[in-house]
C-alpha positions as CSV (number, residue, x, y, z in Angstrom):
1,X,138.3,67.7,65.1
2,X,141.8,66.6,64.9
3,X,143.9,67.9,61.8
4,X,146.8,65.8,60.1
5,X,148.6,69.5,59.6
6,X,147.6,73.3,60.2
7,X,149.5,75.6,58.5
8,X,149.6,79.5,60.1
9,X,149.8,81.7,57.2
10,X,148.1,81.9,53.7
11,X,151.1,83.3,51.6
12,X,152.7,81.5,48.8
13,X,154.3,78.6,51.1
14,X,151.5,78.7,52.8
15,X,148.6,78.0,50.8
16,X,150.8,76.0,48.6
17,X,151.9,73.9,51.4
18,X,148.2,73.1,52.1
19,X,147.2,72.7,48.9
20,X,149.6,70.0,48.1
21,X,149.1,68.4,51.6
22,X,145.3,67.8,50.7
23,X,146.7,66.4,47.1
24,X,148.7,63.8,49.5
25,X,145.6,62.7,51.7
26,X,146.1,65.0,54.7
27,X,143.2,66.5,56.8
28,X,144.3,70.3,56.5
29,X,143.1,73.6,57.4
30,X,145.1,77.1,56.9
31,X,145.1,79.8,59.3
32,X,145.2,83.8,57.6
33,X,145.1,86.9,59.8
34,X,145.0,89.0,56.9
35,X,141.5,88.9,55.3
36,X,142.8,87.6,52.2
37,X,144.7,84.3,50.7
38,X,148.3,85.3,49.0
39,X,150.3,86.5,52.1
40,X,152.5,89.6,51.1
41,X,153.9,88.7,47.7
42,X,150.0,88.7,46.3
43,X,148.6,91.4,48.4
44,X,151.6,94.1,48.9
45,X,154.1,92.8,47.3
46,X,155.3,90.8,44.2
47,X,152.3,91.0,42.0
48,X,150.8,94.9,43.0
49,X,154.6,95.8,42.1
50,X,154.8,94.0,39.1
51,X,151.0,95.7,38.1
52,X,152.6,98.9,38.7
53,X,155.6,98.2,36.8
54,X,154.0,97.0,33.6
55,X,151.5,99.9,33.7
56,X,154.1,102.5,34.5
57,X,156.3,101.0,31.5
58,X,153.5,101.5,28.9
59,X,153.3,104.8,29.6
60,X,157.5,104.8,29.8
61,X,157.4,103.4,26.1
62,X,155.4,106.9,25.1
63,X,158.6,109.0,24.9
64,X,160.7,106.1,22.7
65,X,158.0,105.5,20.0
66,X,159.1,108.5,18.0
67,X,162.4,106.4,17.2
68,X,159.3,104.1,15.6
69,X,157.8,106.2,13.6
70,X,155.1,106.5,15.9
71,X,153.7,110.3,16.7
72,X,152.0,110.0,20.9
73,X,150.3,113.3,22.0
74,X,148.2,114.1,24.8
75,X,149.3,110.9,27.4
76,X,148.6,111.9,30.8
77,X,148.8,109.2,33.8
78,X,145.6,108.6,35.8
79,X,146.9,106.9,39.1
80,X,143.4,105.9,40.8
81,X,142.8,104.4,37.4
82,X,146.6,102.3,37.6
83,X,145.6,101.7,41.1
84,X,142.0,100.3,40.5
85,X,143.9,97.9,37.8
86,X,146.3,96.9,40.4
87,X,143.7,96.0,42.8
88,X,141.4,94.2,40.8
89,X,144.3,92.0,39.6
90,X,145.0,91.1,43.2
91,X,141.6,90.3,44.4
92,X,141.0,88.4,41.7
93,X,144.2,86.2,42.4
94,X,143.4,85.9,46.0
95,X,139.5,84.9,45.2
96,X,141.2,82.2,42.6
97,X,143.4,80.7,45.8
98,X,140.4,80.5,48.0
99,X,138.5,78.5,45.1
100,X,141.3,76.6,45.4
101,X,141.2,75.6,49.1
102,X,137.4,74.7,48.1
103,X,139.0,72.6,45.0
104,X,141.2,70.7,47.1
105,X,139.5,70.3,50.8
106,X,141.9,72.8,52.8
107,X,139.5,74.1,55.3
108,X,140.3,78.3,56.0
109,X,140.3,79.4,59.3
110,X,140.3,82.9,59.6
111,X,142.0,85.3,62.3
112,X,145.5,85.6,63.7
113,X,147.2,82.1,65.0
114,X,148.6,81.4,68.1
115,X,150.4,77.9,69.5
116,X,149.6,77.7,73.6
117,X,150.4,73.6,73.5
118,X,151.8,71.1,71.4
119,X,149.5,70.1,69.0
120,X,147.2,72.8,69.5
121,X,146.4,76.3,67.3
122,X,144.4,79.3,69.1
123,X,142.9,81.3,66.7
124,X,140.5,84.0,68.6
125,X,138.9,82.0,71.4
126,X,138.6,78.6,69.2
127,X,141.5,75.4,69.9
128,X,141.9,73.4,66.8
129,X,143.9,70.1,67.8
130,X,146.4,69.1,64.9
131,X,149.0,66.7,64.6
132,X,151.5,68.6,62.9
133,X,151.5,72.3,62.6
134,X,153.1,74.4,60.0
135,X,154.5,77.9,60.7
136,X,154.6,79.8,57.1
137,X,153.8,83.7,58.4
138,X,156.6,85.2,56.1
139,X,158.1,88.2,56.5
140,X,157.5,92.4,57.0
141,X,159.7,95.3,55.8
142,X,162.7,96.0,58.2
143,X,162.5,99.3,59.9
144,X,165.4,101.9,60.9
145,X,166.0,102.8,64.2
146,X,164.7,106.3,65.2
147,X,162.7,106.2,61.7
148,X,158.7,106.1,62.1
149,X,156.9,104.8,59.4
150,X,153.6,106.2,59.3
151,X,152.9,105.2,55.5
152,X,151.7,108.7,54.5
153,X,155.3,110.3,54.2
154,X,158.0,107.8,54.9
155,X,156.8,104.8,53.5
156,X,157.3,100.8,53.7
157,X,157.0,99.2,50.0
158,X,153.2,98.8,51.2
159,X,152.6,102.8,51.8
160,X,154.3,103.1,48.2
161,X,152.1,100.4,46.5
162,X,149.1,103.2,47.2
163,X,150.6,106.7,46.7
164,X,147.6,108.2,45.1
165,X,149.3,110.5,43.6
166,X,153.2,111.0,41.5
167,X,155.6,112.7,43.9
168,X,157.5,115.7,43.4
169,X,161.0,114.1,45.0
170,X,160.8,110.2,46.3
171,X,164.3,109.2,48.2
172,X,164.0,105.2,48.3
173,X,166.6,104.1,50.9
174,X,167.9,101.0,50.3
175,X,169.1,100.1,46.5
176,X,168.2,96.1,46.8
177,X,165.5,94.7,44.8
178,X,162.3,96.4,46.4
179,X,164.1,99.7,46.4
180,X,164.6,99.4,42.5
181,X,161.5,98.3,41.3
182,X,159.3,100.8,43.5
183,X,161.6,103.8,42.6
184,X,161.9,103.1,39.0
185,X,158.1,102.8,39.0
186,X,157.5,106.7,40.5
187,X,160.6,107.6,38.4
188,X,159.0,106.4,35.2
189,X,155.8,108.6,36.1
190,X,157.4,112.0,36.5
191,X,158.7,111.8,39.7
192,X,163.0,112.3,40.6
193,X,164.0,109.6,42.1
194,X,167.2,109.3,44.7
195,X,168.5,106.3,45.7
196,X,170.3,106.4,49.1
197,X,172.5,103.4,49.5
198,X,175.1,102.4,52.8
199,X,177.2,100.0,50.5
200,X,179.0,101.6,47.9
201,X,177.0,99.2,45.5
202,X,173.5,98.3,44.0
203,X,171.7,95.1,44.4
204,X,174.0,93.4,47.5
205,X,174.3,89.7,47.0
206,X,174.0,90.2,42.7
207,X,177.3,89.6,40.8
208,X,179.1,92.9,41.2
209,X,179.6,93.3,37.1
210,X,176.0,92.8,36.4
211,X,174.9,95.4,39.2
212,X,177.2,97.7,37.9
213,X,175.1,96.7,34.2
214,X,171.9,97.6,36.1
215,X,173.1,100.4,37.8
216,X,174.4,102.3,34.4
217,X,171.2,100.9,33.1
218,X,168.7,102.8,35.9
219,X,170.9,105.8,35.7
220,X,170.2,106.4,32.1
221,X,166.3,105.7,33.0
222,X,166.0,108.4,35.6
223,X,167.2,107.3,39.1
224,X,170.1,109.4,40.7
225,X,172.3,106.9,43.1
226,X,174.0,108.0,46.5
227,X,176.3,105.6,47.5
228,X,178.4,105.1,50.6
229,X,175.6,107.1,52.6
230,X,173.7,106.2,55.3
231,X,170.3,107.9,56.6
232,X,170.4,109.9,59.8
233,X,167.1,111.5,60.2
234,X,164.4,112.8,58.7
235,X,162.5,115.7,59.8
236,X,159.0,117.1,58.7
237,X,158.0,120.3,57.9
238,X,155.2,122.0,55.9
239,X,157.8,122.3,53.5
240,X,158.1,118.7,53.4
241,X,160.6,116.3,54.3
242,X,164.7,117.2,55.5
243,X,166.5,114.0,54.9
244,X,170.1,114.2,57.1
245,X,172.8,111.4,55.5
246,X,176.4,110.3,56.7
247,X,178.7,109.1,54.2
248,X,179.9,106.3,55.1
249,X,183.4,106.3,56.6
250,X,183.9,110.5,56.5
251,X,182.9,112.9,59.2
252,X,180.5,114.6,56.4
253,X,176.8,115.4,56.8
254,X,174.3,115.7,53.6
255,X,170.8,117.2,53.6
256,X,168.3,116.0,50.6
257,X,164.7,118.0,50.5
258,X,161.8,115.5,49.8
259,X,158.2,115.0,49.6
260,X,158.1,111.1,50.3
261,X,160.5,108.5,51.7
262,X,160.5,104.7,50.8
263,X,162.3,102.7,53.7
264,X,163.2,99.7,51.5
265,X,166.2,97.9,53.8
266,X,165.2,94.5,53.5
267,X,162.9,92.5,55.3
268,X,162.6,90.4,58.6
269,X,161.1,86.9,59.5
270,X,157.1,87.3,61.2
271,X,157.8,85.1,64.4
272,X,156.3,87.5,67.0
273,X,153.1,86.4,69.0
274,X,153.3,82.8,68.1
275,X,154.2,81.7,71.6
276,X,157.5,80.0,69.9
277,X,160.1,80.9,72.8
278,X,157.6,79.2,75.3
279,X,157.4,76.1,73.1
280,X,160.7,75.9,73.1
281,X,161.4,76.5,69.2
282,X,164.3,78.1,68.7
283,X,165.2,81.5,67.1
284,X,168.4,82.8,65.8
285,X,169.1,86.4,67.3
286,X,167.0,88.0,64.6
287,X,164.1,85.7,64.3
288,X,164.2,83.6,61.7
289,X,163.3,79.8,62.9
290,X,165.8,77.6,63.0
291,X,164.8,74.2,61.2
292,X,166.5,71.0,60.1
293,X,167.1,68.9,56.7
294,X,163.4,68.5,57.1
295,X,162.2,71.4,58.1
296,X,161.7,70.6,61.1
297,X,161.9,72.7,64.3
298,X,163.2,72.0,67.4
299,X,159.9,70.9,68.8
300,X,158.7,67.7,67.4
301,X,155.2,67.9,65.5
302,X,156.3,71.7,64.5
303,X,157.7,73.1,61.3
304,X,158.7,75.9,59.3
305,X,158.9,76.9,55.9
306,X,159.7,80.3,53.8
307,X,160.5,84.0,54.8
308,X,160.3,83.2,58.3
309,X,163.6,80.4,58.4
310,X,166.9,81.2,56.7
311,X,167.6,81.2,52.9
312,X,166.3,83.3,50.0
313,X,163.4,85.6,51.0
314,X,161.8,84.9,47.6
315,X,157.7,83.8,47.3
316,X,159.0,80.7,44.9
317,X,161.5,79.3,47.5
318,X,158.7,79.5,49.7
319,X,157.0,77.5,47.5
320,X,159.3,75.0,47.2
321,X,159.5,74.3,50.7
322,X,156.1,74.0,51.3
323,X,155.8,71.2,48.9
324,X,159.1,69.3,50.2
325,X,158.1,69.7,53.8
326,X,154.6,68.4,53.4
327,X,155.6,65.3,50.8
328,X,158.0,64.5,53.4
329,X,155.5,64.4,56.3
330,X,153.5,62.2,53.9
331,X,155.9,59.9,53.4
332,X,157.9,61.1,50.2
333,X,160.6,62.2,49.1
334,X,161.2,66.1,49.6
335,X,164.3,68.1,48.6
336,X,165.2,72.1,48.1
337,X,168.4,72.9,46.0
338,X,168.7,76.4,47.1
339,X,171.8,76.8,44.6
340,X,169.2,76.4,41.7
341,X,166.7,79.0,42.9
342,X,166.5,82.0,40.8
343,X,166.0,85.5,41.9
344,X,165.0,88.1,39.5
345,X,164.6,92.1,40.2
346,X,161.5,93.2,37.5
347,X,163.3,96.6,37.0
348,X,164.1,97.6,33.0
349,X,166.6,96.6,32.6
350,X,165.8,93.0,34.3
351,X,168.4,91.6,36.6
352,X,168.3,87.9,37.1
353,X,170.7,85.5,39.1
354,X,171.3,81.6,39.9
355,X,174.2,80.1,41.5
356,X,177.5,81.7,42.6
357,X,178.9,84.9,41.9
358,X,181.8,85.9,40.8
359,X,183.1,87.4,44.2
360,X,181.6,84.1,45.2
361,X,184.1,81.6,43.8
362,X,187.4,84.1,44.4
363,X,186.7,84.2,48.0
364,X,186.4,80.6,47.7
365,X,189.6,79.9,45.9
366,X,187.1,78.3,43.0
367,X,189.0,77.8,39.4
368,X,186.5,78.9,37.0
369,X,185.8,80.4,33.6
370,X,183.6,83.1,32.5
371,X,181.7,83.5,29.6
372,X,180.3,86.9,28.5
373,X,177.8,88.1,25.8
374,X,176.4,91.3,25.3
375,X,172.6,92.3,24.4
376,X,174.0,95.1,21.9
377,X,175.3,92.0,19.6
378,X,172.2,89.6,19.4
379,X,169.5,90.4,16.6
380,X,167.0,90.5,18.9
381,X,168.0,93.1,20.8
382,X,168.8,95.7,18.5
383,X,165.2,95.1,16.4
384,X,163.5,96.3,19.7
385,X,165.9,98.9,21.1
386,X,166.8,96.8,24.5
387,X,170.3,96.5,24.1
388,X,171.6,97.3,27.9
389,X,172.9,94.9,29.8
390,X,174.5,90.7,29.0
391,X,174.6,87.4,30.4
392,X,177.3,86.1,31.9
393,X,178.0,82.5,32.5
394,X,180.0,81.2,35.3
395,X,181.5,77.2,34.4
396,X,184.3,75.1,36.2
397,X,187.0,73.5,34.2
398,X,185.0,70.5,32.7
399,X,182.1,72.9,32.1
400,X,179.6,72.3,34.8
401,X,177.5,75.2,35.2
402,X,178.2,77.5,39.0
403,X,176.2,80.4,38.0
404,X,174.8,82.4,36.0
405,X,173.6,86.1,35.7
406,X,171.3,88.2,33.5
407,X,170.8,91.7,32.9
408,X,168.5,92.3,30.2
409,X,165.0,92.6,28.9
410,X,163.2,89.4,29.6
411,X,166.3,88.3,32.1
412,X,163.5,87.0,34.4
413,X,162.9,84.6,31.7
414,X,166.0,83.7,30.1
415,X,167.2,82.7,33.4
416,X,164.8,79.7,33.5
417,X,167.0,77.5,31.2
418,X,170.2,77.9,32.9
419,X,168.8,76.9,36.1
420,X,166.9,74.0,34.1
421,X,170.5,73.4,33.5
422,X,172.3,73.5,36.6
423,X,169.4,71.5,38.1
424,X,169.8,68.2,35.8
425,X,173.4,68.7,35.6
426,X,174.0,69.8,31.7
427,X,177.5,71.2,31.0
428,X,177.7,74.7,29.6
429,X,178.6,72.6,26.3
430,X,175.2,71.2,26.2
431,X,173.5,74.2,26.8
432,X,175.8,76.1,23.7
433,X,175.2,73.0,21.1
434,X,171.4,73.3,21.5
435,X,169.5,75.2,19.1
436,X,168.0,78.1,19.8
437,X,165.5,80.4,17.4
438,X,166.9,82.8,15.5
439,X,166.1,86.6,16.3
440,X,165.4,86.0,19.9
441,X,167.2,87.2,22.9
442,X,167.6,83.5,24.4
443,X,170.5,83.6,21.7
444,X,172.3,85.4,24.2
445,X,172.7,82.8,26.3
446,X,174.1,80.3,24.3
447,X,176.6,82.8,23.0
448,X,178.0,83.4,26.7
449,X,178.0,79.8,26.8
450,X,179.7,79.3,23.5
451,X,181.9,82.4,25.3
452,X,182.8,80.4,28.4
453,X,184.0,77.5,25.7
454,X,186.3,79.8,23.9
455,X,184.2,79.7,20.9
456,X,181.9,82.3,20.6
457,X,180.8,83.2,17.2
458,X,178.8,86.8,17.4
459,X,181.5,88.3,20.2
């Protein structure tokens, strides 16, 4: 059997890819290695952090209900219980994908993919002949040189997603967005969280005001920042764990005691043991596949999509070019705007970006305006005690929309309507003239809009 497109890898591009391939009329069959549909973001990833999240923040909320009226005794945490929740909420996501493959005529193949020819797929000892072939196997966590990760004591965000138990003393290295929400998780459970950082910043790439809102923010919540530091070694004992740090730019040594380590650096593109570099397909120098307009590689019939070629390393950009590649292998029309794709860090406060940055548009030489509005002031807000943080709106001189940033309860959410905005065009005026309910917190952003105007009213 001959395939109009196999895709290798059953994450969120993926299986989305497929999905919307069959919709167009393809013949299509997925390759996953992993046992189940969802990739990393569904199975160790996006949704087993945000299960942990929401479960540690109920029991977070115990300690602030006093301020209610509200009188909480005898709350203890059960992990195996938080854990069982987790992982019933993820195998029942990656059951619903699968009954989607059966909805829609994508045909799983299961095992680890391979590409020996053009126009071929090895998976185990079978050859599945396929006119176009889609490469969508994501992304793993980056490790550190001369750091093992044996996902007991120093842990990848996967080890940390199954801690059976609350640690003592958790040092998450790395303060970007998988670092955040996995320490403030344990923190929010009883354990002390330190945050080891080599920049002198949180959240590299966020708009350096609002990371310094979600950084005050954290601190208040629990997690102890070290900035400037970078992480030397870490030695076991039976005592534990001896963390050695540099700070950055001084001949000066720090030790930190521990129980567990997360190693939360980032995250780099799954290209290994494909058989790319013998195909031809080229790789930049850290592996990320480099594609065209079209996603195309440089191997006619091959294509890539997701964590694994440049851009955001973000499940719904993913997504997004899954469906663009595939429509335009059908015959559409298929474009990304990765200027309008949100990212979001699920930490309380939430953090939530679009567009440029400040930092952005001065090293650009960009005239802009900014308008500001802070949580404390909107209604909302104050009724249910989440006042940290503000949204901040980022416009050029006739009012078109460059960015926009959130930090604040529900930012994750609030941001959808300024990139609904910055994706059909609308001026920050048209954004501040449209009426929005009254208490809510999506008041806030059409005050930093009025704000960017000059006319704010509550400010």
């Amino acid at each position: 059997m001959t395939y109009d497109l196999i895709v290798i890898g059953g994450g969120p591009g993926g299986y989305v890819a497929a999905i919307r391939a069959a919709q167009l009329g393809l013949k299509v069959a997925c390759v996953e290695g992993r046992g189940a549909l969802g990739g990393t973001c569904l199975n160790v990833g996006c949704i087993p952090s945000k299960a942990l999240l929401t479960s540690s923040a109920k029991y977070a909320e115990l300690a602030h209900l006093s301020s209610h009226g509200i009188a909480v005794e005898g709350a203890s945490i059960d992990v195996p219980a938080m854990m069982g929740r987790k992982d019933k909420i993820v195998g029942d996501l990656t059951k619903g994908i699968a009954f989607l493959f059966k909805k829609n005529g994508v045909e799983l193949i299961e095992g680890w993919a391979s590409i020996p020819a053009d126009g071929q797929v090895k998976v185990g000892d079978e050859v599945y002949e396929a006119r176009n072939i889609l490469i969508a196997t994501g992304s793993e966590p980056t490790p550190l040189n001369g750091i093992e990760i044996d996902e007991q004591d120093i842990l990848s965000s996967t080890g940390a997603l199954k801690l059976e138990t609350v640690p003592d003393h958790l040092v998450v290295v790395g303060a970007g967005v998988i670092g955040l929400e996995l320490g403030q998780v344990w923190a929010r459970l009883g354990a002390k969280v330190t945050v080891v950082e080599y920049l002198d910043r949180v959240l590299p790439g966020i708009d350096g005001e609002i990371a310094k809102l979600a950084q005050r923010a954290l601190s208040k919540r629990g997690l102890k920042f070290q900035l400037g530091r970078a992480l030397k070694s870490v030695e076991k004992s039976d005592a534990g764990l001896t963390l050695t740090l540099d700070r950055v730019g001084k001949d000066k040594e720090e030790v930190i005691e521990a129980d567990k380590v997360l190693i939360a650096v980032g995250r780099r593109p799954v290209t290994r043991g494909l058989g790319l570099e013998e195909l031809g397909v080229v790789l930049d120098p850290r592996g990320f596949v480099q594609v065209d307009g079209t996603f195309r590689t440089s191997v006619p019939g091959i294509y890539a999509i997701g964590d694994c070629i440049p851009g955001p390393m973000l499940a719904h950009k993913a997504e997004e070019d899954g469906v663009a590649c595939v429509e335009m292998l059908a015959g559409q029309a298929g474009h990304v705007d990765y200027n309008t794709v949100p990212g979001v860090v699920y930490t309380d406060p939430e953090v939530a970006s679009v567009g440029a940055t400040e930092e952005a548009l001065k090293d650009a030489g960009t005239e802009y305006t900014v308008g500001k509005f802070a949580f404390m002031a909107n209604s909302r807000a104050r009724s249910t005690g989440e006042t940290d943080g503000a949204v901040k709106v980022l416009t050029d001189p006739n009012g078109k929309i460059l960015g926009a940033h959130i930090c604040g309860a529900h930012g994750g959410d609030l941001i959808a309507e300024l990139v609904l905005a910055m994706t059909k065009g609308a001026t920050v005026a048209e954004v501040a003239t449209t009426c929005h309910a009254h208490p809510a917190m999506g008041e806030a952003v059409k005050e930093a809009c009025l704000d960017a105007m000059g006319r704010a009213i509550h400010a």
